[in-house]
C-alpha positions as CSV (number, residue, x, y, z in Angstrom):
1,X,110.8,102.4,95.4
2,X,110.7,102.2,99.3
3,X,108.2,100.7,101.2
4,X,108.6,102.4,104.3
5,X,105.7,103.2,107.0
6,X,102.2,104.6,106.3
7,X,101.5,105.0,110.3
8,X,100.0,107.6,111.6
9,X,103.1,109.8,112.9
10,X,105.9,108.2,110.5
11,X,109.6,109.0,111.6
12,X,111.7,111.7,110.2
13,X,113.5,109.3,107.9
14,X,110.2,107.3,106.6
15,X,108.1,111.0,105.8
16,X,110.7,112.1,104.1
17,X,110.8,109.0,102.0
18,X,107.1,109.7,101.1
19,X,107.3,113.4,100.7
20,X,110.3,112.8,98.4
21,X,108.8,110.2,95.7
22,X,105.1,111.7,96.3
23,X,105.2,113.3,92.8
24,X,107.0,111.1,90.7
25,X,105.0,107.6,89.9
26,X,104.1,108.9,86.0
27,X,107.8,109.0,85.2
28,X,109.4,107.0,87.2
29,X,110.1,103.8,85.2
30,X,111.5,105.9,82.6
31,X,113.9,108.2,85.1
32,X,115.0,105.6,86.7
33,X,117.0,104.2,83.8
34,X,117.9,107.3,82.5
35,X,119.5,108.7,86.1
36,X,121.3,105.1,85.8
37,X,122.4,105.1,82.3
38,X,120.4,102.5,81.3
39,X,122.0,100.2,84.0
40,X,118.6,99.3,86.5
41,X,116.7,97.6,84.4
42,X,119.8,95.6,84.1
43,X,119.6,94.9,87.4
44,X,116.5,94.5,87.8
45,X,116.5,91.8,85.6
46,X,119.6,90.0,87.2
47,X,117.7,90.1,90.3
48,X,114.4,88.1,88.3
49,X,117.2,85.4,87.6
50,X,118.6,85.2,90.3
51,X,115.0,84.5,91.8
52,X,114.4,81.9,89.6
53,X,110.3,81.9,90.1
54,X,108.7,78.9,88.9
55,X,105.2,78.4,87.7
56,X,102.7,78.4,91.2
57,X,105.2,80.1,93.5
58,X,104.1,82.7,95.4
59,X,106.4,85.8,95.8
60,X,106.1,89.0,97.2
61,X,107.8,91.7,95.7
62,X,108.3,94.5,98.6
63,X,108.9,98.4,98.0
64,X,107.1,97.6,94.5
65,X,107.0,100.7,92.8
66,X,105.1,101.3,89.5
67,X,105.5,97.5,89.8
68,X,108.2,96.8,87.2
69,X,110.0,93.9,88.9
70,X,106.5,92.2,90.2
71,X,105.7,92.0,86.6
72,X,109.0,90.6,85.3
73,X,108.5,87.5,87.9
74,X,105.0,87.3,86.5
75,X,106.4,87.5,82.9
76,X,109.1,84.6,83.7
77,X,106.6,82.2,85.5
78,X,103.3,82.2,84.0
79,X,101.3,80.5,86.7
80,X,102.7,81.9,89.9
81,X,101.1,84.3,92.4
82,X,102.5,87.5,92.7
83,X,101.6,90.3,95.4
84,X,103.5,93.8,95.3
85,X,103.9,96.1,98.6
86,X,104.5,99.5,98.8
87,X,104.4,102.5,101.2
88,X,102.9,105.0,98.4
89,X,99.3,104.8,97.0
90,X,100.4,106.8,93.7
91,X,102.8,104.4,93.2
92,X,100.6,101.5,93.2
93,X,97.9,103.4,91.4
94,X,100.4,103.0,88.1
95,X,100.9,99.4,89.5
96,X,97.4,98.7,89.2
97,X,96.5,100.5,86.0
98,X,99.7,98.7,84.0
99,X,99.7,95.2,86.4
100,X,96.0,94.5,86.4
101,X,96.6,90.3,86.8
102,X,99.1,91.5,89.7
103,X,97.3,91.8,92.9
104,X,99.1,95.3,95.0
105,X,99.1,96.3,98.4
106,X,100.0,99.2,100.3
107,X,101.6,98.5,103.3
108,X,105.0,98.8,105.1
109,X,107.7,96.4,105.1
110,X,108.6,96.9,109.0
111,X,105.2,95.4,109.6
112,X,104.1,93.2,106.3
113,X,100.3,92.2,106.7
114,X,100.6,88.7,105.5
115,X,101.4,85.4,107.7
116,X,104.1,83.6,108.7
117,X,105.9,81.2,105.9
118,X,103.2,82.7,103.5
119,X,105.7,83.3,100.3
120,X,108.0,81.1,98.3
121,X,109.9,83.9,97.4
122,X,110.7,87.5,98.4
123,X,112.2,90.5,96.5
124,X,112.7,94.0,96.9
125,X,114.4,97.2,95.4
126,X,115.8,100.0,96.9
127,X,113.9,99.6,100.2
128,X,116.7,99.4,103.0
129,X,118.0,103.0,103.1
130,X,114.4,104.3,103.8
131,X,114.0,101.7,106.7
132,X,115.0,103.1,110.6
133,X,116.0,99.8,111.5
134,X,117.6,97.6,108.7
135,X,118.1,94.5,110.5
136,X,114.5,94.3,111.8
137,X,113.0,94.7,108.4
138,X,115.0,92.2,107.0
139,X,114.0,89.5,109.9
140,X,110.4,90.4,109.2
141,X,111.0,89.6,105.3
142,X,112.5,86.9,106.5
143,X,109.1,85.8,108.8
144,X,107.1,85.6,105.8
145,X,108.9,83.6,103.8
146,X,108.8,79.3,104.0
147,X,111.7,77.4,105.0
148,X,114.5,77.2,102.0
149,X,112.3,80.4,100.3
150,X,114.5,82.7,97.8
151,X,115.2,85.8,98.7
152,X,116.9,88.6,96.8
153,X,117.2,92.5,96.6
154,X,118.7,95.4,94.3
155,X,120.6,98.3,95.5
156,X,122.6,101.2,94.9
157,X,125.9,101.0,95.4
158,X,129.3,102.3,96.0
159,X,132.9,101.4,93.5
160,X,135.9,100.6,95.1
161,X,138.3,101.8,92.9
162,X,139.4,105.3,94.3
163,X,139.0,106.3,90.5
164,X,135.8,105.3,89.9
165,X,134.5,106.6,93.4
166,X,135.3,109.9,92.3
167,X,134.1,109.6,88.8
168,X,131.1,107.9,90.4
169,X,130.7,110.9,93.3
170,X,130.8,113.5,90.5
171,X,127.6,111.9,88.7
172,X,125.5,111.7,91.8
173,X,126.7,114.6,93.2
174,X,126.4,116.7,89.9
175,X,124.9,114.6,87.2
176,X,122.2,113.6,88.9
177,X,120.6,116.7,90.3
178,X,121.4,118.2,86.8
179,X,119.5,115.5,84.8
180,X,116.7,115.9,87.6
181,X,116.4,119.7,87.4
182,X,115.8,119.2,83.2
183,X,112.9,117.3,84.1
184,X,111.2,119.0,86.9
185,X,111.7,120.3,90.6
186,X,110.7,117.0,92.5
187,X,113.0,115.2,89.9
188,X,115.8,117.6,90.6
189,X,114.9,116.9,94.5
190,X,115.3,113.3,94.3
191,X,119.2,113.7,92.2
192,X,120.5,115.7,94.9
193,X,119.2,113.1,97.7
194,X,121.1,110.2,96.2
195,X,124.0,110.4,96.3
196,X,124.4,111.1,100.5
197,X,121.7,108.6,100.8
198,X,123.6,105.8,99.3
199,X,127.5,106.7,100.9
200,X,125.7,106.9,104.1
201,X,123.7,103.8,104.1
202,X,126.8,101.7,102.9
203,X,129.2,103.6,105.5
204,X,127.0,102.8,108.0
205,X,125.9,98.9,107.0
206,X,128.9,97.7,104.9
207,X,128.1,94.3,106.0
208,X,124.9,93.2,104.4
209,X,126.2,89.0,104.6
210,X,126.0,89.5,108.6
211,X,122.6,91.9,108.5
212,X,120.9,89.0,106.4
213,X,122.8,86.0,107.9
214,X,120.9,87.3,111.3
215,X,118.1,87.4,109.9
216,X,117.9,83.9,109.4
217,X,119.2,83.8,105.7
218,X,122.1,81.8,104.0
219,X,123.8,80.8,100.6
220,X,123.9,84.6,100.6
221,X,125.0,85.8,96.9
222,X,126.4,89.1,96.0
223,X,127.0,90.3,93.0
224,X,128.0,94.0,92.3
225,X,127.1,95.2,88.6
226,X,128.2,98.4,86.7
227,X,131.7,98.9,88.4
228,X,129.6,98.9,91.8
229,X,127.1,101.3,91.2
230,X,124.8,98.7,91.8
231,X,124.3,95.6,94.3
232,X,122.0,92.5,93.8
233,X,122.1,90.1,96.4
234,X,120.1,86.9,97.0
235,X,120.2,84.1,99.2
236,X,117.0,81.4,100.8
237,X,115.9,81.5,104.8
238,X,117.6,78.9,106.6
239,X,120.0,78.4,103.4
240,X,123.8,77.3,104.5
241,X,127.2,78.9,103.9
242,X,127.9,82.0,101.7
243,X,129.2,82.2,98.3
């Protein structure tokens, strides 16, 4: 879920964001695995390992949602100190209804309320296609996280293979507005976005190393899952080298 601005006069890009997900918090766990064939709590779950939270850290987990991955850190180290962003109130309504131990916070991720070097680690999911500026969000992730912090994020992807591409463009181009529509209009709203939304963002910043290398982050992993259709990537401010 994105965590994009809750100013005043929000740009074209970041109300559309909120208009588009505005009716969807009571189903979206559930949706969001089924539009994926099962495949993001997968990743979701990769990125949670990938972490590696230990007991007293404190992480913030950005663009939040309904809170799912804030809870798996929780759930992996009893003992740390978790704090979940997000742009949308509904959202974190869920968040704080099902996450009660799990203190939320709406917010936006161009302009996170917190101090400098505050967290130990930082994740976030689906958050940098619903940003204006990409490489400015990530350096202010970057700003509130300590020296040798972790870092990691899910995203949608693209395949390589020319044959999965097109097997891949027929599900969001077809399969996804189709399984939306069964559900309900806003649903059927949100299938036809995707697919665009994800070619475009990766046609446009296909080099996520460099974006988070200026940021100020290193030991940058990436590992695509499902044949592509999805990205988790992690790496620790200041880290060296990428693997």
């Amino acid at each position: 879920m994105v965590a994009a601005s809750t100013s005043a006069h929000p740009s074209p890009r970041k109300r559309h964001a909120l208009e588009l997900f505005a009716g969807l918090p009571s189903r979206y766990d559930r949706m969001g695995a089924i539009l994926s064939f099962g495949q993001d709590p997968r990743w979701r779950r990769a990125l949670v390992r990938a972490i590696a939270p230990r007991p007293g850290d404190r992480i913030l987990d950005v663009a939040t949602g309904t809170g799912l991955v804030a809870a798996a850190l929780a759930r992996a180290a009893p003992g740390c100190h978790l704090t979940g962003l997000d742009q949308s109130e509904a959202m974190l309504a869920v968040a704080r209804r099902r996450h009660p131990d799990i203190d939320f916070v709406q917010g936006e991720a161009e302009r996170l309320p917190f101090a400098d070097e505050e967290f130990d680690a930082v994740t976030f999911t689906y958050l940098l296609r619903y940003v204006d500026d990409p490489a400015a969000t990530m350096r202010e992730l970057a700003r509130v996280l300590r020296p040798g912090g972790r870092i990691g994020m899910v995203e949608f992807g693209v395949p390589d293979s020319r044959l999965l591409c097109a097997l891949w463009r027929v599900h969001t181009r077809v399969g996804l507005p189709l399984l939306g529509r069964a559900v309900s209009r806003p649903w059927y709203e949100v299938g036809r976005f995707l697919g665009p939304s994800i070619e475009g963002f990766w046609a446009g910043h296909g080099d996520l190393v460099a974006l988070w290398r200026g940021a100020g982050i290193g030991a940058v992993h990436v590992r695509r899952v499902s044949f592509g259709a999805g990205v988790v990537m992690w790496g620790a401010r200041g880290g060296d080298g990428t693997a």
